[in-house]
OpenMM code with the backbone's topology and positions (N, CA, C; nanometers):
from openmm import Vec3, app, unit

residues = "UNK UNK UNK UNK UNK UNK UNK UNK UNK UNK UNK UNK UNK UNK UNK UNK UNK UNK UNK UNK UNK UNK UNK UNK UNK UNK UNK UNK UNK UNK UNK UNK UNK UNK UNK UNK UNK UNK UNK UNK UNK UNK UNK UNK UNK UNK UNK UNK UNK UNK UNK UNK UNK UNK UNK UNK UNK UNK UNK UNK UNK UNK UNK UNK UNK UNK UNK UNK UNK UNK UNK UNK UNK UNK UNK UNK UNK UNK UNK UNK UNK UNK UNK UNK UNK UNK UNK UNK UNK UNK UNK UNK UNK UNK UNK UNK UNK UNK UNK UNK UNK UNK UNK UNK UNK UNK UNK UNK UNK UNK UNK UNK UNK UNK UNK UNK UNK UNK UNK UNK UNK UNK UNK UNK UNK UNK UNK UNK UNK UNK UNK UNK UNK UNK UNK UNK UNK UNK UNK UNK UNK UNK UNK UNK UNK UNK UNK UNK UNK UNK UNK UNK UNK UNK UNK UNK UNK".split()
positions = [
    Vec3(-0.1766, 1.7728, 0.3935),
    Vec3(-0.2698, 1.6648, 0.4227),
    Vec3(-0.4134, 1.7085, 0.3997),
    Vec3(-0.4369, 1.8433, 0.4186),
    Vec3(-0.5738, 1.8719, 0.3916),
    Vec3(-0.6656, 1.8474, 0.2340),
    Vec3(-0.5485, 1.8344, 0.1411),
    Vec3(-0.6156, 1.8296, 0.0412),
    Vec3(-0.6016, 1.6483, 0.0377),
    Vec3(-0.6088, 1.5439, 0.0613),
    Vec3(-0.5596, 1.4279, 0.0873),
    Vec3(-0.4868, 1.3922, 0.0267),
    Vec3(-0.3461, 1.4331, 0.0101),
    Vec3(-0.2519, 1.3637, -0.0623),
    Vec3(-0.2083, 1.2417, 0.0228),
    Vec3(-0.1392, 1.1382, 0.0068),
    Vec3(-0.0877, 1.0546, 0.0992),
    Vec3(0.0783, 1.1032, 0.0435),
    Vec3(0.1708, 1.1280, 0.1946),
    Vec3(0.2922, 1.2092, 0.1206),
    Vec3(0.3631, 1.1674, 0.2568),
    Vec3(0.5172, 1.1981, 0.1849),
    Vec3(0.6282, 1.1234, 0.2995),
    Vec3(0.6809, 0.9720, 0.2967),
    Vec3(0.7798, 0.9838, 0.4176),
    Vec3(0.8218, 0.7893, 0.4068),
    Vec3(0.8139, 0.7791, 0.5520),
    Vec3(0.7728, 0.6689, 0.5805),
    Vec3(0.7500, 0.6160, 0.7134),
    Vec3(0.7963, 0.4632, 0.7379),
    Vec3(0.9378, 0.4339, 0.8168),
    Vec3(0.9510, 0.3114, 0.8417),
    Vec3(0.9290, 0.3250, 0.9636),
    Vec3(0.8609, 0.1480, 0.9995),
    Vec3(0.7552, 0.0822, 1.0724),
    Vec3(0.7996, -0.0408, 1.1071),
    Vec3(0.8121, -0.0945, 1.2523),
    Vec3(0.7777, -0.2151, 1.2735),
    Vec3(0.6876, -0.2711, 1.2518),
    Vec3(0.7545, -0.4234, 1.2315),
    Vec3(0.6221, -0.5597, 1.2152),
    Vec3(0.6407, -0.6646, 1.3036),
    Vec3(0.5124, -0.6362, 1.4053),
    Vec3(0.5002, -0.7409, 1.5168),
    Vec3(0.5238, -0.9380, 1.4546),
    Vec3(0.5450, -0.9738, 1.5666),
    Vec3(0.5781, -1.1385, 1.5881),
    Vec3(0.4295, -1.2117, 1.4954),
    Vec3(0.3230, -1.1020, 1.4744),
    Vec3(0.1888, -1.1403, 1.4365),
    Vec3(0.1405, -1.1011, 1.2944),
    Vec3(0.2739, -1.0124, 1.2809),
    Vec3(0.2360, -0.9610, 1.1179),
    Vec3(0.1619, -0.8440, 1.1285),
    Vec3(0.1684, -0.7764, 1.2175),
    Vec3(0.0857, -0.6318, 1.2472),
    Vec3(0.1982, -0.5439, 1.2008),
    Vec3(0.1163, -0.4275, 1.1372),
    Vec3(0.1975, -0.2613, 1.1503),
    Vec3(0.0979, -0.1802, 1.1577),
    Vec3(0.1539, -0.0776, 1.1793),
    Vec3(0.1142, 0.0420, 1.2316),
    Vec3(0.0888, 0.1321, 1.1170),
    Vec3(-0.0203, 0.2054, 1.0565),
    Vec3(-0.0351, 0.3118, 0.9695),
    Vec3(0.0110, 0.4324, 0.9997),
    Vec3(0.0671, 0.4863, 0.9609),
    Vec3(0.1233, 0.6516, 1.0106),
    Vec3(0.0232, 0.7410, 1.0606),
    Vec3(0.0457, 0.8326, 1.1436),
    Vec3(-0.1112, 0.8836, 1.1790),
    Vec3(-0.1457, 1.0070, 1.0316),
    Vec3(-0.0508, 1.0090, 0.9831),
    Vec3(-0.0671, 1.0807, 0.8574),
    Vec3(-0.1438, 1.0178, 0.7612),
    Vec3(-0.1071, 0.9099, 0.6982),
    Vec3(-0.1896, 0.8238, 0.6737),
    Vec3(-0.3189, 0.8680, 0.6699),
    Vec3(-0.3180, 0.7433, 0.8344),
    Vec3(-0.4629, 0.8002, 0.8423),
    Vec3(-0.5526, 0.8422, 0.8448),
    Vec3(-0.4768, 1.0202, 0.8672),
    Vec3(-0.6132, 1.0984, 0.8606),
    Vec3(-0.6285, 1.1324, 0.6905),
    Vec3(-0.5480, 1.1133, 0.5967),
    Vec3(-0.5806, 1.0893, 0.4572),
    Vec3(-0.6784, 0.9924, 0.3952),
    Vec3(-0.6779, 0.8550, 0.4866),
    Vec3(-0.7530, 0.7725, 0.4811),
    Vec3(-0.9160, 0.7843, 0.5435),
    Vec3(-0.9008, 0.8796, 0.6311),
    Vec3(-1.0310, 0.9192, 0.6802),
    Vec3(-1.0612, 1.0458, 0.6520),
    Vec3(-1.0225, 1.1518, 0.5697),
    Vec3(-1.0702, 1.2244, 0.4727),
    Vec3(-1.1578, 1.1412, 0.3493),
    Vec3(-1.0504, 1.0673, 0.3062),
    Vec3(-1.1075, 0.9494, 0.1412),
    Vec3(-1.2269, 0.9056, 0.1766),
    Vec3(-1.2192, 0.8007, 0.2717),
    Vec3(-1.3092, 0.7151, 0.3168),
    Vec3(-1.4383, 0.7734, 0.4338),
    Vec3(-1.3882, 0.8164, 0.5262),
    Vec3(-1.4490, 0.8444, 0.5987),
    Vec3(-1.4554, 0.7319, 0.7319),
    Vec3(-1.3607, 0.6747, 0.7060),
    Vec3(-1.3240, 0.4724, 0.7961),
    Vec3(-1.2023, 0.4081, 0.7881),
    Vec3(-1.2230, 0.3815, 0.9216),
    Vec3(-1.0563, 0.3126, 0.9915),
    Vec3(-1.0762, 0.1674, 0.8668),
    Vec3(-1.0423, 0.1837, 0.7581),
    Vec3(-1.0483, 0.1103, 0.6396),
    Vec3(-0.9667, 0.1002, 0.5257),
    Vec3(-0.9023, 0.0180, 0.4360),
    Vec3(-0.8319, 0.0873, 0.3639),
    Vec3(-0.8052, -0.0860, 0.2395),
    Vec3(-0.7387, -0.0825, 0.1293),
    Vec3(-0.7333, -0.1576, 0.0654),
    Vec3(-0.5728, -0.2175, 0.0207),
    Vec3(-0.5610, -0.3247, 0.0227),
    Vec3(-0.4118, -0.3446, 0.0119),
    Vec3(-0.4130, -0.4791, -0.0971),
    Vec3(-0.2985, -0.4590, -0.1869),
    Vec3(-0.2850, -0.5663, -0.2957),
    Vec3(-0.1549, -0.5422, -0.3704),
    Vec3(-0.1099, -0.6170, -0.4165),
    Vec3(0.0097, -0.6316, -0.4550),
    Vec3(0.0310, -0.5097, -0.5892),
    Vec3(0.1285, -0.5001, -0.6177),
    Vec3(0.1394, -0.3969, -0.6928),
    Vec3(0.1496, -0.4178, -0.8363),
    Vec3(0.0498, -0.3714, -0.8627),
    Vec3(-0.0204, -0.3574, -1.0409),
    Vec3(0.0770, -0.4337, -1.1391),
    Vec3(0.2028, -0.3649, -1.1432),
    Vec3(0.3095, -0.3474, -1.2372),
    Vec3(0.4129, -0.4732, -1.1399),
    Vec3(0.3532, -0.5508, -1.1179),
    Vec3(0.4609, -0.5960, -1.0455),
    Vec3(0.5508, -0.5897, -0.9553),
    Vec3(0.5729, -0.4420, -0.9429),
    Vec3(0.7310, -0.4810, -0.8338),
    Vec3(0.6667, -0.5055, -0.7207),
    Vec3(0.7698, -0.5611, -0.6790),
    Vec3(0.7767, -0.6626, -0.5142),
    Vec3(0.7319, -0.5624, -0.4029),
    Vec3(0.6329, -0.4941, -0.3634),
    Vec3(0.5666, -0.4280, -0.2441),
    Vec3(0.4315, -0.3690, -0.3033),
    Vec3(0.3588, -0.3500, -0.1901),
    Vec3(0.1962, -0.3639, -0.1810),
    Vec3(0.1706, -0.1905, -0.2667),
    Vec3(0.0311, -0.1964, -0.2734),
    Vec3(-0.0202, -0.0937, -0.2811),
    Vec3(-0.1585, -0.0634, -0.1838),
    Vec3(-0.1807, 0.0365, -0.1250),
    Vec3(-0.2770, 0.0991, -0.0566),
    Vec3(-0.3262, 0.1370, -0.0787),
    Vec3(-0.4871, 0.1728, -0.0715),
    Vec3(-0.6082, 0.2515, -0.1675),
    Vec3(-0.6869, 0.2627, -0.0243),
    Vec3(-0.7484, 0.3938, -0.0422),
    Vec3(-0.8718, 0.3835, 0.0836),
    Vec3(-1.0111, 0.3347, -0.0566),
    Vec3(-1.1016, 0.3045, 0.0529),
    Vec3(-1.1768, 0.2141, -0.0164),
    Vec3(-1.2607, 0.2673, -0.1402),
    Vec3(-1.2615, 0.4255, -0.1419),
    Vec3(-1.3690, 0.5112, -0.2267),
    Vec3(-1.2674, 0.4994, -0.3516),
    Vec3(-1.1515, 0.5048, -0.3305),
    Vec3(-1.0812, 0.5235, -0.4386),
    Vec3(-1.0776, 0.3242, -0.5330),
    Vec3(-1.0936, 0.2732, -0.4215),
    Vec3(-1.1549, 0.1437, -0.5332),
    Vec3(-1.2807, 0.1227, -0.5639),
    Vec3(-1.3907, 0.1973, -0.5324),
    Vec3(-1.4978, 0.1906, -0.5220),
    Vec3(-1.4829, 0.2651, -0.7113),
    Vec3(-1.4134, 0.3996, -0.6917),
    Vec3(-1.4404, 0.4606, -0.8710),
    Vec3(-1.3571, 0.3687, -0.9255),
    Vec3(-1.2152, 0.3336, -0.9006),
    Vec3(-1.1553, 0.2104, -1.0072),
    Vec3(-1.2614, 0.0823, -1.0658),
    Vec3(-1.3835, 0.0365, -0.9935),
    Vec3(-1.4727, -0.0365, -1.0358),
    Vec3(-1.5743, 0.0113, -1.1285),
    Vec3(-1.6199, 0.1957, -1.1005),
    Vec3(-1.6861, 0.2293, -1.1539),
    Vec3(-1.6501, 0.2537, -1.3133),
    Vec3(-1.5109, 0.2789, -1.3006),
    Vec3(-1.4394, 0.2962, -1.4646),
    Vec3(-1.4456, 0.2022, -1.5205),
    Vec3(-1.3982, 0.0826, -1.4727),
    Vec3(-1.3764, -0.0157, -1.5237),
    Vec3(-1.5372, -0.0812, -1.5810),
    Vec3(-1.6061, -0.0432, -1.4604),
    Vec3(-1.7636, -0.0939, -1.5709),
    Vec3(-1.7884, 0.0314, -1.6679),
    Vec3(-1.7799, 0.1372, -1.6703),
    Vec3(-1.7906, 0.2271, -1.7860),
    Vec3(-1.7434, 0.1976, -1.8565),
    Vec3(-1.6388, 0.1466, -1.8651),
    Vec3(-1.5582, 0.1185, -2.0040),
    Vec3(-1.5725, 0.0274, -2.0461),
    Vec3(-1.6508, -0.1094, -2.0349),
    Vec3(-1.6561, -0.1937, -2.0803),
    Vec3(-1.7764, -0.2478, -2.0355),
    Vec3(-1.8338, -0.3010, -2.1270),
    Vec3(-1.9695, -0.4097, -2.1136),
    Vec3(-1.9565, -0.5327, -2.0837),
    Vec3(-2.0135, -0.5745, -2.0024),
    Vec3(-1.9893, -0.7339, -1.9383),
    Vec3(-1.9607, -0.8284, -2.0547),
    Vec3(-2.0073, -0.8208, -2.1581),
    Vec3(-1.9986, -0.9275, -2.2693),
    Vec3(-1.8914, -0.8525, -2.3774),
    Vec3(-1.8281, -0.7370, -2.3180),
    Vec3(-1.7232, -0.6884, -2.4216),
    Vec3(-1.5773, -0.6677, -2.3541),
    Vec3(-1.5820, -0.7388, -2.2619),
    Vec3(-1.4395, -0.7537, -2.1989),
    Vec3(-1.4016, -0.8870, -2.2340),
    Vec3(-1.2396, -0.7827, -2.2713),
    Vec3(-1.1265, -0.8413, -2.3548),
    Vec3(-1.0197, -0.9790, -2.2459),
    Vec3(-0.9787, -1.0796, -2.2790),
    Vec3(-0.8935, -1.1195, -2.2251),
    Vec3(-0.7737, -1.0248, -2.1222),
    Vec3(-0.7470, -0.9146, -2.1731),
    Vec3(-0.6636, -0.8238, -2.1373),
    Vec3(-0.7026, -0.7731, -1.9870),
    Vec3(-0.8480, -0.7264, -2.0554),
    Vec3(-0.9161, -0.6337, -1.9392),
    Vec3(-0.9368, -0.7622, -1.8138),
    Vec3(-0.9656, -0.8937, -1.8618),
    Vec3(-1.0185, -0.9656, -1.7388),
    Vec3(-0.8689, -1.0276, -1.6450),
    Vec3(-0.7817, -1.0181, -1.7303),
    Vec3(-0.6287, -1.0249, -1.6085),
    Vec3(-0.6042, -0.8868, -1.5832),
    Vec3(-0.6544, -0.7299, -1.6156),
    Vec3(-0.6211, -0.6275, -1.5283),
    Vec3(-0.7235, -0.6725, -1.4010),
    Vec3(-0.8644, -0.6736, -1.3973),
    Vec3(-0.9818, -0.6954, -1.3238),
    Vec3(-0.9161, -0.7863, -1.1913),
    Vec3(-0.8445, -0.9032, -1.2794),
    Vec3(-0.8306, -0.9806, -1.1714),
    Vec3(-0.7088, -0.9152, -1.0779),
    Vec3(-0.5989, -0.8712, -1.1616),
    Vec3(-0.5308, -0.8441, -1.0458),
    Vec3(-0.5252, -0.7445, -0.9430),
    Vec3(-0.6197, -0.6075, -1.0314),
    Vec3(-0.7073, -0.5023, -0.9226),
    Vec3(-0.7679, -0.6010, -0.7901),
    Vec3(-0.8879, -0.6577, -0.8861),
    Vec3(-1.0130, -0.7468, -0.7210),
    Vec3(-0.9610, -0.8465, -0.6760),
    Vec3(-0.9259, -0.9401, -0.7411),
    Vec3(-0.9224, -1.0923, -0.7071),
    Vec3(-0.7736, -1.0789, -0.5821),
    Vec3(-0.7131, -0.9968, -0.6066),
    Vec3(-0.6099, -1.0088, -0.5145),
    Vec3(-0.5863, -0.8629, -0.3956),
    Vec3(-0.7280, -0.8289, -0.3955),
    Vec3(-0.7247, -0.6823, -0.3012),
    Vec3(-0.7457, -0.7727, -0.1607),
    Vec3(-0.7198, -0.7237, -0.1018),
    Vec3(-0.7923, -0.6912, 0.0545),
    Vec3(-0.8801, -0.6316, 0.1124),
    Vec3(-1.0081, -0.6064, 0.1969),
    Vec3(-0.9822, -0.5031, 0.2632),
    Vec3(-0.9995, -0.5301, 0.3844),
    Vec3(-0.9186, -0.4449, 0.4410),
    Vec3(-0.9091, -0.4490, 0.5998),
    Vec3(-0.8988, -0.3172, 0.6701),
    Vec3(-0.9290, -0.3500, 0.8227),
    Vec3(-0.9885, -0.2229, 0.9243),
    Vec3(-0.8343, -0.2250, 0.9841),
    Vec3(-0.8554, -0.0746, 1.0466),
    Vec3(-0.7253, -0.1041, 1.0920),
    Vec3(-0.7685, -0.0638, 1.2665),
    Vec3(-0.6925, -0.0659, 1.3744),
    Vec3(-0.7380, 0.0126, 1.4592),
    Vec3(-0.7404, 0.1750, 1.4995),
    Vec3(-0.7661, 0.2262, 1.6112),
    Vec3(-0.7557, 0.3516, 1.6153),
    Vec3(-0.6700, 0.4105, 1.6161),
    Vec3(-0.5186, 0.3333, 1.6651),
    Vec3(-0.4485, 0.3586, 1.6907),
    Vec3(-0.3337, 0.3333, 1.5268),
    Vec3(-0.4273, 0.2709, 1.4827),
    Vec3(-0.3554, 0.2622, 1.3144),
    Vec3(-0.2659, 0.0877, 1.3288),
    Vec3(-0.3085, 0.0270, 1.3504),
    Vec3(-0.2715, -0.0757, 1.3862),
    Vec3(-0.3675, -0.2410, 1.2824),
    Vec3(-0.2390, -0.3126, 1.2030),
    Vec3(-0.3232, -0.3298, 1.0774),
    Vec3(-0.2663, -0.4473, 1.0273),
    Vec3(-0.3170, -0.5996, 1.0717),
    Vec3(-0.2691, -0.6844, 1.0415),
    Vec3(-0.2688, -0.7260, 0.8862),
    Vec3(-0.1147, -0.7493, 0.8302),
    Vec3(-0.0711, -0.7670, 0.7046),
    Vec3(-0.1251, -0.9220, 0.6777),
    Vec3(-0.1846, -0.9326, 0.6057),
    Vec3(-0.2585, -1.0882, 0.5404),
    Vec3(-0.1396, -1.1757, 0.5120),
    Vec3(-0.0833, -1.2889, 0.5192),
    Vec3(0.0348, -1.3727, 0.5107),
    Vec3(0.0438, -1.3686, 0.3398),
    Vec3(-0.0433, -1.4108, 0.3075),
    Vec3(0.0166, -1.4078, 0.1313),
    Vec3(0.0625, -1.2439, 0.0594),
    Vec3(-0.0117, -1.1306, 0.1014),
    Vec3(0.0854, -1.0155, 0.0870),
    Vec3(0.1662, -1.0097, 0.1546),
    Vec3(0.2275, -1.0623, 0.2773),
    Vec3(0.3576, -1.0638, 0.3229),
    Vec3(0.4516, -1.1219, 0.2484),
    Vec3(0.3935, -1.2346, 0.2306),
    Vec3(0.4914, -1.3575, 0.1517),
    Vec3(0.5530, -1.2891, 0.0091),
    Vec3(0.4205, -1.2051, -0.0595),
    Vec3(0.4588, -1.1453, -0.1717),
    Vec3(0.5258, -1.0527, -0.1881),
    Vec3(0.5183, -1.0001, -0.0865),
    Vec3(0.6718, -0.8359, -0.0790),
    Vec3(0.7249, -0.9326, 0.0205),
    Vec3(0.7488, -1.0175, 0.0379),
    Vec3(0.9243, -1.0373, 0.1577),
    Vec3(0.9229, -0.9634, 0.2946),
    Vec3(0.8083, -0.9169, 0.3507),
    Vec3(0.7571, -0.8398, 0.4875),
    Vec3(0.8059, -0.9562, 0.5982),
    Vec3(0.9505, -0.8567, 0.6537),
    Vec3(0.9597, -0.9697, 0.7826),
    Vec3(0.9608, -0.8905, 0.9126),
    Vec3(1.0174, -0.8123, 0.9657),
    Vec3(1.0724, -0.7231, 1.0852),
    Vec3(1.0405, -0.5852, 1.0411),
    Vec3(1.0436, -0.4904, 0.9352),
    Vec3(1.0212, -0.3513, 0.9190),
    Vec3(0.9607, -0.3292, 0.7514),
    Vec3(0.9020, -0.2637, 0.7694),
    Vec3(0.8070, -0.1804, 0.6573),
    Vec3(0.8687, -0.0187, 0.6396),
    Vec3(0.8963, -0.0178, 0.4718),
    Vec3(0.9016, 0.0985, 0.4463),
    Vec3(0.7469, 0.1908, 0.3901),
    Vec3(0.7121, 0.2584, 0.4307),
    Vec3(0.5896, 0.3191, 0.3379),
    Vec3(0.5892, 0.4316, 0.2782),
    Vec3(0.5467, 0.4130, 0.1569),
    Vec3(0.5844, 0.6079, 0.1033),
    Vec3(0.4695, 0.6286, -0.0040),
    Vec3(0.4521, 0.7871, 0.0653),
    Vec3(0.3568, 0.8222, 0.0252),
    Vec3(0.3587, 0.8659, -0.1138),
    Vec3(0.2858, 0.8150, -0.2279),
    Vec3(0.2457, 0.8131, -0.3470),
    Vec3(0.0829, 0.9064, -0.4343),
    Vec3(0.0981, 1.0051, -0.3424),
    Vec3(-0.0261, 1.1047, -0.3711),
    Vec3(-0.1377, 1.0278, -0.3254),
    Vec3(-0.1906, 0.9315, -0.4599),
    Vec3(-0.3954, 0.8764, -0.4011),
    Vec3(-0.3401, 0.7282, -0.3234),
    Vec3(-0.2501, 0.6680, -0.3494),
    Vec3(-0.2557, 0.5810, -0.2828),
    Vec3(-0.0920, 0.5835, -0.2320),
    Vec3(-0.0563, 0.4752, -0.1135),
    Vec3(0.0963, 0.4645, -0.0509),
    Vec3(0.1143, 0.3085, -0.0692),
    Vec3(0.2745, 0.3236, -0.0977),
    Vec3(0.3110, 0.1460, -0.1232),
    Vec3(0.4173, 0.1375, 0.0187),
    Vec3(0.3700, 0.0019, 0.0500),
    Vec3(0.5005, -0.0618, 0.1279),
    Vec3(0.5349, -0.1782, 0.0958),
    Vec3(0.6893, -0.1374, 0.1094),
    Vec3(0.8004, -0.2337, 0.0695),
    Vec3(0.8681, -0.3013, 0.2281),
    Vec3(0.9304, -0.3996, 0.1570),
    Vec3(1.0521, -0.4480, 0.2833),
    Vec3(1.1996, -0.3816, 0.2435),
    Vec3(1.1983, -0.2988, 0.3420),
    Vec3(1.3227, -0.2090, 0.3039),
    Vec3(1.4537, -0.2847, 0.2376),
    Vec3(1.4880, -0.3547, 0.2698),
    Vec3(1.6221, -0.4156, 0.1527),
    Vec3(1.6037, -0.4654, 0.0246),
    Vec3(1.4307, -0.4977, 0.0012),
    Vec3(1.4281, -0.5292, -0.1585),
    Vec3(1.3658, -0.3688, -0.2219),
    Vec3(1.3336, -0.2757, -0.1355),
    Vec3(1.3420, -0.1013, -0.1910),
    Vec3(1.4983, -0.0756, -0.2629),
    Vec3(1.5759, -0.0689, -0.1243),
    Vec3(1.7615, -0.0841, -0.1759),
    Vec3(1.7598, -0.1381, -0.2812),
    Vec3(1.7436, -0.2861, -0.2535),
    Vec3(1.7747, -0.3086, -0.4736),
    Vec3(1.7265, -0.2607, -0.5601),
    Vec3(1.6221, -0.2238, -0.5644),
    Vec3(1.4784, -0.1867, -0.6477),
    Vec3(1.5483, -0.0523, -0.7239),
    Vec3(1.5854, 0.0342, -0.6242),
    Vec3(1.5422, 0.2311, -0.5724),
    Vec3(1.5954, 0.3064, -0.7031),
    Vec3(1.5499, 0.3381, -0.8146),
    Vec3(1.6270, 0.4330, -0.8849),
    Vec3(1.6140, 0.5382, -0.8705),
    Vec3(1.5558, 0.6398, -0.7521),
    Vec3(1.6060, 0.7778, -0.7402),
    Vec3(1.6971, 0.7683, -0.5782),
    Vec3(1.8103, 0.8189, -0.6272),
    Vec3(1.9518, 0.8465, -0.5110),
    Vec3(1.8816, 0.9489, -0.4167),
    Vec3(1.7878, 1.0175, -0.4192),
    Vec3(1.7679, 1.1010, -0.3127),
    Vec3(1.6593, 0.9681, -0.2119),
    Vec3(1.5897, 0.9545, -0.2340),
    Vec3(1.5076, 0.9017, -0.1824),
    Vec3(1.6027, 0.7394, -0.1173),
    Vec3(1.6807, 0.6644, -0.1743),
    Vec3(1.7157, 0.5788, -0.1534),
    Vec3(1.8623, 0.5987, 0.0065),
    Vec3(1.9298, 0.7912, 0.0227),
    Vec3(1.9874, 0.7841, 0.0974),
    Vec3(1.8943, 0.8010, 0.2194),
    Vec3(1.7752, 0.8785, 0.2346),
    Vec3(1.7074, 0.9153, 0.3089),
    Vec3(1.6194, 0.7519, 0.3663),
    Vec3(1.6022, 0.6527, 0.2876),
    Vec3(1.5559, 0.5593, 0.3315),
    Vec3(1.7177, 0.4283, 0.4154),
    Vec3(1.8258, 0.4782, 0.3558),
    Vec3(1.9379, 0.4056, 0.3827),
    Vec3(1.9310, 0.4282, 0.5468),
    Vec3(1.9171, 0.5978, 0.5785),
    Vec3(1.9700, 0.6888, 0.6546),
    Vec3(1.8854, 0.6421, 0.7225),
    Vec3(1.7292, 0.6318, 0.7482),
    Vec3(1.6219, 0.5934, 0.8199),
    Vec3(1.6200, 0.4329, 0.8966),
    Vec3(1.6861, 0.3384, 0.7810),
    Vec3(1.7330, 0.2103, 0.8053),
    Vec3(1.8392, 0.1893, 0.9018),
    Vec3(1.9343, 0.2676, 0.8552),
    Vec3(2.0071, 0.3080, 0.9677),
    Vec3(2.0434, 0.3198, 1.1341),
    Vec3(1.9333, 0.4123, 1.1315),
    Vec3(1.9029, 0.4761, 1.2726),
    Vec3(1.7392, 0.3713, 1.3393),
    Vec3(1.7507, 0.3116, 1.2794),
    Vec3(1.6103, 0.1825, 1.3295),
    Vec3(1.7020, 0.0697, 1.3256),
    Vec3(1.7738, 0.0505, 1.3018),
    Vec3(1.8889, -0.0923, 1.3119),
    Vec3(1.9911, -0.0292, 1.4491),
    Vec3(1.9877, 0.0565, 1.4620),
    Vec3(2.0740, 0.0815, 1.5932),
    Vec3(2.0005, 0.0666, 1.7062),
    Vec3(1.8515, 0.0838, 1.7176),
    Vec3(1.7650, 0.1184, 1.8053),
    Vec3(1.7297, 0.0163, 1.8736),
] * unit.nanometer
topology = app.Topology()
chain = topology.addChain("A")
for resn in residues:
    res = topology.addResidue(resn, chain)
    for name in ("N", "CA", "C"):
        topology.addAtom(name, app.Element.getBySymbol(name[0]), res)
């Protein structure tokens, strides 16, 4: 964690209100990045069905590239549907101290978020899924028994 990777899987309840909880691992990755109970959430780039997480510095340089690389009057059709689906569909939101972090209804709606959150850590940023559309999704077998196994033992509980 010291070097801020975001690393691991963490399933999570989701309150009657659409709240979860950030891992305290997480967090303190997020407050290395940032320096703030802060963080960025939006659907995932490439499509598949669960969010992506960014602390905010790390969208702060995704903006800065994106204006380096292109001049306001030289962006391509291409570049202005990447733009949009980076900004137009980010979030950002605070979470509490306790890591506590209400999910916006249309990213719920868009990953299928009803009762539990899977989250896994993805080096600069972490995605969460709704664990049974991960199951369909999952093409590595290690990761998919360890999340079965985790599902598991939170469905008994």
């Amino acid at each position: 964690m010291a070097d801020g990777l975001f690393e691991g899987i963490h399933l999570n309840g989701v309150d009657a209100k659409g709240r979860i909880s950030i891992p305290a691992p997480f967090r303190d990755v997020l407050q290395v990045k940032s320096g703030e109970r802060r963080l960025v959430l939006m659907p995932h780039r490439k499509m598949k069905p669960c969010l992506l997480a960014y602390d905010t510095a790390k969208m702060e340089r995704m903006n800065a590239a994106k204006r380096e690389r292109f001049a306001e009057d030289e962006i391509s059709d291409e570049e202005e549907e990447d733009r949009l689906a980076i900004f137009a569909l980010a979030h950002r939101l605070n979470y509490e101290e306790a890591g506590r972090l209400s999910l916006p209804e249309d990213l719920r709606d868009y990953a299928g978020i009803d009762d539990l959150v899977l989250m896994f850590g993805m080096g600069d940023n972490f995605q969460i899924w709704r664990p049974e559309t991960y199951i369909e999704e999952a093409k590595n077998e290690t990761v998919l028994r360890i999340v079965k196994s985790k599902l598991a033992r939170a469905r008994k509980s």
